[in-house]
C-alpha positions in Angstrom: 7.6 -9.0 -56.1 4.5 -8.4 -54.0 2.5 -5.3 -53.6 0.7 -5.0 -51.2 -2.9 -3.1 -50.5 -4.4 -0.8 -48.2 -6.7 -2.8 -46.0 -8.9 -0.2 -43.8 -10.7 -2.7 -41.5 -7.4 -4.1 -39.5 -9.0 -7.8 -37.8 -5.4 -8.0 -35.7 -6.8 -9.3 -32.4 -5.1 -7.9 -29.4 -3.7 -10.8 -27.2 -5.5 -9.9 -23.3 -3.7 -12.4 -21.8 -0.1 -10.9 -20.8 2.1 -13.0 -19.5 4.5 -9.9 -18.2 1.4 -8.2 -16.5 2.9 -10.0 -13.5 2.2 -8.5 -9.8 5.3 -6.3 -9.9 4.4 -4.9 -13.1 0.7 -4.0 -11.9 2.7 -2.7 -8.4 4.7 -0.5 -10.4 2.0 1.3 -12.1 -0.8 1.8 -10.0 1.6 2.5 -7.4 1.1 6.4 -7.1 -2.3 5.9 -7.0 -1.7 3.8 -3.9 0.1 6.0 -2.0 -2.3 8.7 -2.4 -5.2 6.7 -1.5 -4.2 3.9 1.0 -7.8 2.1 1.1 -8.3 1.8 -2.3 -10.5 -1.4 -3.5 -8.9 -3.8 -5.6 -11.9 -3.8 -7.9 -11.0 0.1 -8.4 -8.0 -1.1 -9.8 -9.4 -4.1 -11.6 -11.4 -1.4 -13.2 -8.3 0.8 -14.2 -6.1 -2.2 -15.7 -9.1 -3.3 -17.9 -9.7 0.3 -18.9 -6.2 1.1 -19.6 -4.6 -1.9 -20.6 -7.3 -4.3 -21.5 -6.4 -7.3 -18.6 -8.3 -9.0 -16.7 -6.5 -10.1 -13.6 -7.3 -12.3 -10.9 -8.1 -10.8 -7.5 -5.5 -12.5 -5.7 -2.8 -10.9 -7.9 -4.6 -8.1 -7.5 -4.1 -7.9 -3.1 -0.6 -8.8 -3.9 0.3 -5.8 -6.3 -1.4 -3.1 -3.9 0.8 -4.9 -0.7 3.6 -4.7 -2.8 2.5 -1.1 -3.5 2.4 -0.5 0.6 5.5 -2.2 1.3 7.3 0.4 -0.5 5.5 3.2 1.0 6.3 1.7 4.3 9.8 1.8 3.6 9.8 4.7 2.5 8.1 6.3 5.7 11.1 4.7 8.1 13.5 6.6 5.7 11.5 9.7 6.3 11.4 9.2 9.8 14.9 8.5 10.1 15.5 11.6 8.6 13.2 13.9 10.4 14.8 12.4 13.8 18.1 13.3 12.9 16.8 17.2 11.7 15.3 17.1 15.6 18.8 16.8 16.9 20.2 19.2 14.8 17.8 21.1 15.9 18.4 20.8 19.5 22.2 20.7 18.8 21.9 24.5 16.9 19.7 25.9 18.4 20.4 26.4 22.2 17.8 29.0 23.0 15.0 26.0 22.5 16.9 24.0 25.2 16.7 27.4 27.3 13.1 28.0 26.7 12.4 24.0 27.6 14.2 24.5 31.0 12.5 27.4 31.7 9.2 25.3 31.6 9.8 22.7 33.6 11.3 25.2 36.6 7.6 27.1 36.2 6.2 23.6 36.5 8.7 22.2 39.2 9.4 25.5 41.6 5.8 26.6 42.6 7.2 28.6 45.6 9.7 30.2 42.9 8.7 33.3 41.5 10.0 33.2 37.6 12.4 35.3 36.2 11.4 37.5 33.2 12.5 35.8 30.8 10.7 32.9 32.0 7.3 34.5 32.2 8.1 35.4 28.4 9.0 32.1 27.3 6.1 30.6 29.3 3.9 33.4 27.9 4.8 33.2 24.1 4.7 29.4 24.5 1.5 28.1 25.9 -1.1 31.1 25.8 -4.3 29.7 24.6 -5.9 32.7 23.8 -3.0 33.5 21.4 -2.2 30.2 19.7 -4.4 27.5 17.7 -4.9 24.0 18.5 -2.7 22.6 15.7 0.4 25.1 17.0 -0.8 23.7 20.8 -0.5 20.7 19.7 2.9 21.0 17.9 4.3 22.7 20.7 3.1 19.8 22.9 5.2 17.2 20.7 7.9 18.9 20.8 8.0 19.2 24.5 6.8 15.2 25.1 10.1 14.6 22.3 12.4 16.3 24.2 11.8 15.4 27.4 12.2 11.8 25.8 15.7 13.1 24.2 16.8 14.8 27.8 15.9 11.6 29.8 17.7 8.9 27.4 20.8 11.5 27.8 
């Protein structure tokens, strides 16, 4: 039988090269940081990975983990989008006093001889007062308007 003894000064060298510190594996965890800051340097990250985990990887790995990194983003985003299009016509599908309020727009704009109905004037009022409203709400409202007139003319 062996005993063993208490050795305070542990020589174990840490291995630096990983072979599992592959691009996915890099993509994976410095993929948060990605998304929040989409023109981050690779040597920023270089930085992190030898800080943290003590590898040194070469640059082009480096590019390929932060585009892998994008790629899901981007992918992301298109099921985001896809999902905030299909909200808009819910949207428009619900809620019919939009549509009325859109119409009532474009007669102001069209019928210049017309004189509006009251409702109209409030619509038109509420809507696109400059004094009353900021830029980002103007601007908003403006998108929305552009969108569905894009909806109403594919329909």
């Amino acid at each position: 039988m062996m005993v063993m003894t208490y050795n305070p000064n542990d020589e174990c060298h840490r291995v630096y090269k990983n072979a599992k510190a592959n691009v996915t594996w890099i993509a994976s965890k410095f993929e948060l940081l990605v998304k929040c800051n989409h023109n981050i340097k690779i040597e920023v990250i270089a930085d992190l990975l030898r800080d943290r985990f003590k590898l040194n990887v070469d640059v082009q790995s480096l590019y390929k983990a932060k585009g892998r990194a994008l790629d899901g983003l981007g992918r992301e985003h298109d099921e985001c989008f896809v999902l905030l299009m299909r909200y808009a016509y819910m949207v428009n599908v619900c809620n019919t006093g939009y549509a009325k309020m859109y119409r009532s727009k474009k007669k102001i704009q069209k019928d210049h001889d017309v004189e509006p109905t009251e409702f109209e004037e409030t619509v038109a009022q509420a809507l696109f007062d400059l004094r009353n409203t900021n830029q980002e709400l103007k601007s908003d409202l403006k998108d929305l308007y552009i969108n569905q007139a894009m909806y109403d003319s594919m329909a």
